[in-house]
C-alpha positions as CSV (number, residue, x, y, z in Angstrom):
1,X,92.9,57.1,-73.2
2,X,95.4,55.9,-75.8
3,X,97.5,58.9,-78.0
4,X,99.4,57.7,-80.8
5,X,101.9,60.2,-83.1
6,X,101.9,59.5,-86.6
7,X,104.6,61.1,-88.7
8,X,103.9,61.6,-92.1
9,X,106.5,61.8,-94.7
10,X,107.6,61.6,-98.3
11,X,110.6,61.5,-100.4
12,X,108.6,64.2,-103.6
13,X,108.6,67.8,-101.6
14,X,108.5,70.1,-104.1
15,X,110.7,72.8,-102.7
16,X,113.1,70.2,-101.3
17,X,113.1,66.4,-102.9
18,X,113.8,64.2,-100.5
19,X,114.0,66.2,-97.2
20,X,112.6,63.5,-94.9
21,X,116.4,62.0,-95.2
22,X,118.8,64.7,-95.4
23,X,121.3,64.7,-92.8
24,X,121.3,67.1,-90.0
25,X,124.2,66.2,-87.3
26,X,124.9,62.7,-89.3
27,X,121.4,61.6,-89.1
28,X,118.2,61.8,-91.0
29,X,116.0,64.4,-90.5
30,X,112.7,62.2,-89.7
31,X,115.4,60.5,-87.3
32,X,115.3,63.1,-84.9
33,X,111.8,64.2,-85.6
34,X,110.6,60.6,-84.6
35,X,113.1,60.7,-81.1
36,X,112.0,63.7,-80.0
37,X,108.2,62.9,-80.3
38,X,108.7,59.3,-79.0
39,X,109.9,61.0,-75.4
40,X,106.3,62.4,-74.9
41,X,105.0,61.5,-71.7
42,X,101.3,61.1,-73.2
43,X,102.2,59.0,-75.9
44,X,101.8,55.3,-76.5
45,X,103.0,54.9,-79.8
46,X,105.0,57.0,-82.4
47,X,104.7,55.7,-86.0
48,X,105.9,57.2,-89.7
49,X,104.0,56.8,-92.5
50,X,105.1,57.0,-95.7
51,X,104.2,56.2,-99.5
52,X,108.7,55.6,-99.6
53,X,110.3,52.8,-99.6
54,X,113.3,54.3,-98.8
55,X,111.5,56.2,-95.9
56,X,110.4,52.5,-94.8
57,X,113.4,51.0,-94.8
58,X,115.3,54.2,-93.3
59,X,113.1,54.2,-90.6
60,X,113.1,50.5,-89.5
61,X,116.7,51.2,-89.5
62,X,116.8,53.5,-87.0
63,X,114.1,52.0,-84.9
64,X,110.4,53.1,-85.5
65,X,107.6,51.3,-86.9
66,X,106.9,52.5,-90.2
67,X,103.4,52.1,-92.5
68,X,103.1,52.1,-95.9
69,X,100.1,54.3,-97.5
70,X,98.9,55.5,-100.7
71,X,101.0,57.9,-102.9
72,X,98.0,59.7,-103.8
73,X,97.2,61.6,-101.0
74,X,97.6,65.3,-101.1
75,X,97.5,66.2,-97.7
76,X,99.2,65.0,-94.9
77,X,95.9,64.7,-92.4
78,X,94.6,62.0,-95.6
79,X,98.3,59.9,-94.6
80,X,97.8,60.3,-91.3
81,X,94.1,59.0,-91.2
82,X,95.3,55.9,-93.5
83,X,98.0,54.7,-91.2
84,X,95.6,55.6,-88.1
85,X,93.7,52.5,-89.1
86,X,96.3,50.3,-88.3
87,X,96.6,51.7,-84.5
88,X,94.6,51.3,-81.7
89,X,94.0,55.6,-80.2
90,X,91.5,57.3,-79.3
91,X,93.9,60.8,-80.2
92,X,95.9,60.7,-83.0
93,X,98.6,63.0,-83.3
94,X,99.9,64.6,-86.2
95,X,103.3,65.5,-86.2
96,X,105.1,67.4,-89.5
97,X,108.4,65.3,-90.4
98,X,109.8,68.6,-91.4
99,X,110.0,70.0,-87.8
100,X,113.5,68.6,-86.3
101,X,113.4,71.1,-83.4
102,X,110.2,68.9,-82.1
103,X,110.5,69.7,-78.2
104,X,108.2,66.2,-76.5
105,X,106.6,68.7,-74.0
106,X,104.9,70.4,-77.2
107,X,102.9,67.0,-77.8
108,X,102.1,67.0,-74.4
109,X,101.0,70.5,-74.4
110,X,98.5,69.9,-77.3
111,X,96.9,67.4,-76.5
112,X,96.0,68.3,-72.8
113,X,92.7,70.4,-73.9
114,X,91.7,67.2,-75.2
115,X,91.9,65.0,-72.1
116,X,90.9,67.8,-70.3
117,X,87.4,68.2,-72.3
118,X,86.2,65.6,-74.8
119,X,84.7,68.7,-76.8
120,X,87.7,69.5,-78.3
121,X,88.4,67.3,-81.1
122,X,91.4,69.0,-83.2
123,X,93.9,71.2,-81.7
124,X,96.9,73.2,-83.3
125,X,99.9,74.8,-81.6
126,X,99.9,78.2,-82.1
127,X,103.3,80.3,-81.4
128,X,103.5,83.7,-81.8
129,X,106.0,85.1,-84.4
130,X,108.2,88.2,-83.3
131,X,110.2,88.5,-86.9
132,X,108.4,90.2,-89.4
133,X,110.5,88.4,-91.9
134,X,108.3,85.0,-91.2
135,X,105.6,87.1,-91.1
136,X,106.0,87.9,-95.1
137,X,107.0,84.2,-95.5
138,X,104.9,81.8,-97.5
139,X,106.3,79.2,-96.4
140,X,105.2,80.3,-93.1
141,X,101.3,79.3,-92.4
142,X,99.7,82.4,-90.2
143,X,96.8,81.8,-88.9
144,X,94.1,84.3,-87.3
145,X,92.1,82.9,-84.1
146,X,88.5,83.9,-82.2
147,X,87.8,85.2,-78.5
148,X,87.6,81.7,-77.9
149,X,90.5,80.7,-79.3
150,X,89.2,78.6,-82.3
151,X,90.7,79.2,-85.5
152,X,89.4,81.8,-87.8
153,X,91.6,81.3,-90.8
154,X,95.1,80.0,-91.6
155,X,97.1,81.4,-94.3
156,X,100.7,81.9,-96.6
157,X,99.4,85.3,-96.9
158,X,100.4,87.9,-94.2
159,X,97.6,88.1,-91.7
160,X,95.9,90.0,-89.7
161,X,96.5,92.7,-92.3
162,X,99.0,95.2,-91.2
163,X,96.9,98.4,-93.0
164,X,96.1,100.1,-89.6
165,X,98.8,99.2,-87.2
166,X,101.5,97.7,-89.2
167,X,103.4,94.4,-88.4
168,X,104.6,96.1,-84.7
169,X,101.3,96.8,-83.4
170,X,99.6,93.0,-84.5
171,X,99.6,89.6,-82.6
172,X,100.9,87.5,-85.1
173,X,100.7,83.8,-84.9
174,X,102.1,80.7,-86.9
175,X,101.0,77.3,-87.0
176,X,103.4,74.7,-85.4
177,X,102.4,71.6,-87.1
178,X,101.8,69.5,-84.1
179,X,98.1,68.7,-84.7
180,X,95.9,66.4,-82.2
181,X,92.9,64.9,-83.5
182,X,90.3,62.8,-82.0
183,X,90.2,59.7,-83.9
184,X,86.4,60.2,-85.0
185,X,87.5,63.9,-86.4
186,X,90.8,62.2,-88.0
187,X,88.4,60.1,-89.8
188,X,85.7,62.5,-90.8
189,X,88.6,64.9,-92.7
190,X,89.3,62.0,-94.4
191,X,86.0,61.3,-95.5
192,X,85.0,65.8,-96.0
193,X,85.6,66.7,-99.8
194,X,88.7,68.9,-100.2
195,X,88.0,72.4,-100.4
196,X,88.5,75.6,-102.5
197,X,90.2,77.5,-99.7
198,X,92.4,74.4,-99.0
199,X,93.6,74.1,-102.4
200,X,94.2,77.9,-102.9
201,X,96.2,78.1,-99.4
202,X,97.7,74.4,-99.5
203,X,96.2,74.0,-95.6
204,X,95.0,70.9,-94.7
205,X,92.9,72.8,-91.3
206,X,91.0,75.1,-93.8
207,X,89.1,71.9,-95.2
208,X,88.2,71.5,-91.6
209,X,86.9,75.2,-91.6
210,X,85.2,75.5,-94.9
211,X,83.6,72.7,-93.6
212,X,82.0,74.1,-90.2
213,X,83.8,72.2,-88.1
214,X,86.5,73.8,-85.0
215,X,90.1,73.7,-84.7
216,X,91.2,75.0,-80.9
217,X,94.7,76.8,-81.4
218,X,97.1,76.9,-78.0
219,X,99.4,79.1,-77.8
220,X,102.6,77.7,-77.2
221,X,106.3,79.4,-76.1
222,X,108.5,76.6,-77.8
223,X,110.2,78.2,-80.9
224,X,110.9,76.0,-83.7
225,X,112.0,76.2,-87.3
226,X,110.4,73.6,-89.8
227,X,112.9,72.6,-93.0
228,X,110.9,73.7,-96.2
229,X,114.5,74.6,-97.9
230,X,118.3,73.3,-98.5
231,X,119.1,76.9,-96.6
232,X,116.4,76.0,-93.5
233,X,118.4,72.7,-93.0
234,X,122.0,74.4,-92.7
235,X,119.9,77.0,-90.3
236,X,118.7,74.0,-88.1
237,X,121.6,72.4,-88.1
238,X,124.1,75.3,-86.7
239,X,120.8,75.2,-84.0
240,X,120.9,72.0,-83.2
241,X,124.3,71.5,-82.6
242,X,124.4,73.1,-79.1
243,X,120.8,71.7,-78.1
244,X,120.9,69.2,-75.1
245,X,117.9,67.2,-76.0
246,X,119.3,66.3,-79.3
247,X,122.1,65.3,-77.7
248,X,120.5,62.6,-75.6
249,X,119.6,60.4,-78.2
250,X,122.5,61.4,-80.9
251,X,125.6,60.0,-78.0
């Protein structure tokens, strides 16, 4: 079974223009975000896609295969199922270009519930947050899982509530935005109606939710930081400059 990565970025973040390029350790963001992917062991292919032309022509610089899509697409799944047209995958991975810290054994790790049973057919990584700071963070999606472990709701907003045992007593969990999909679920995201709860949260999973279908969350122990500021980037940076993996491909 073929697994391609598609990386999805664009130069107009609101909190942060132009993020997919800023420099961490000399090189681009998306630079190391597409390396670190790339060394998955289940992957046959790791593409960016992008509505940039300087994002094109950044990335061909530094070696990946880049596809041009529509500059109207509000969510990132939307780019994602646009440029999986072009590929030839059965599982289509989804991962943030705002999430340097990318370990490869985190792609791996999502994706095996898939291989494992062709139910399955979207995943997220799920990593449980131990600072109450991210837990108040809205930049921070928090999402809120069944017995099963299927998602129950994702969310800016602090949950589970902390009412009755406060933030020490909760299992807290945040969305790490590698996200799976089976390419017949990619496709039928694309084709669902956005939803209230989407647009009120800004989370592409909840049109998945609103919509009846399931998103499996596995808990993973990789920490990572995603860049949604100027001050996350100095923060990743002053962590990245000790890390060994980064290394590998930066000497």
């Amino acid at each position: 079974m073929k697994v391609a990565a598609v990386i999805p970025a664009r130069m107009g973040s609101s909190r942060f223009p132009g993020k997919p390029l800023a420099p961490i350790l000399g090189r681009p963001m998306l630079e190391h975000v597409f390396h670190r992917t790339a060394m998955s062991k289940v992957l046959s292919e790791t593409v960016i896609a992008t509505c940039d032309q300087e994002i094109f022509d950044a990335a061909q610089a530094f070696g990946a295969r880049a596809i041009m899509t529509s500059d109207q697409h509000q969510r990132a799944s939307d780019r994602v199922a646009e440029a999986a047209e072009k590929l030839d995958a059965e599982i289509v991975v989804l991962v943030q270009g705002d999430e340097p810290m990318t370990m490869p054994e985190m792609i791996d790790q999502a994706v095996e519930p898939m291989l494992a049973d062709p139910s399955i057919a979207c995943v997220n990584l799920a990593k449980r947050l131990s600072a109450e700071s991210d837990y108040n963070d809205p930049n921070t999606i928090k999402m809120v899982m069944d017995l099963k472990g299927d998602a129950l709701y994702f969310s800016r907003n602090p949950i589970p509530s902390p009412y009755q045992l406060g933030f020490a007593g909760l299992r807290v969990y945040k969305q790490v935005c590698i996200i799976p999909f089976t390419r017949t679920a990619l496709f039928d995201y694309r084709d669902l109606e956005p939803t209230p709860l989407e647009v009120a949260e800004s989370v592409d999973m909840l049109r998945f939710l609103e919509h009846g279908r399931k998103v499996r969350l596995i808990e993973t122990q990789f920490d990572t930081q995603a860049v949604d500021t100027p001050q996350d980037l100095a923060r990743v940076e002053a962590m990245m400059a000790s890390d060994s993996l980064a290394r590998s491909y930066l000497d």
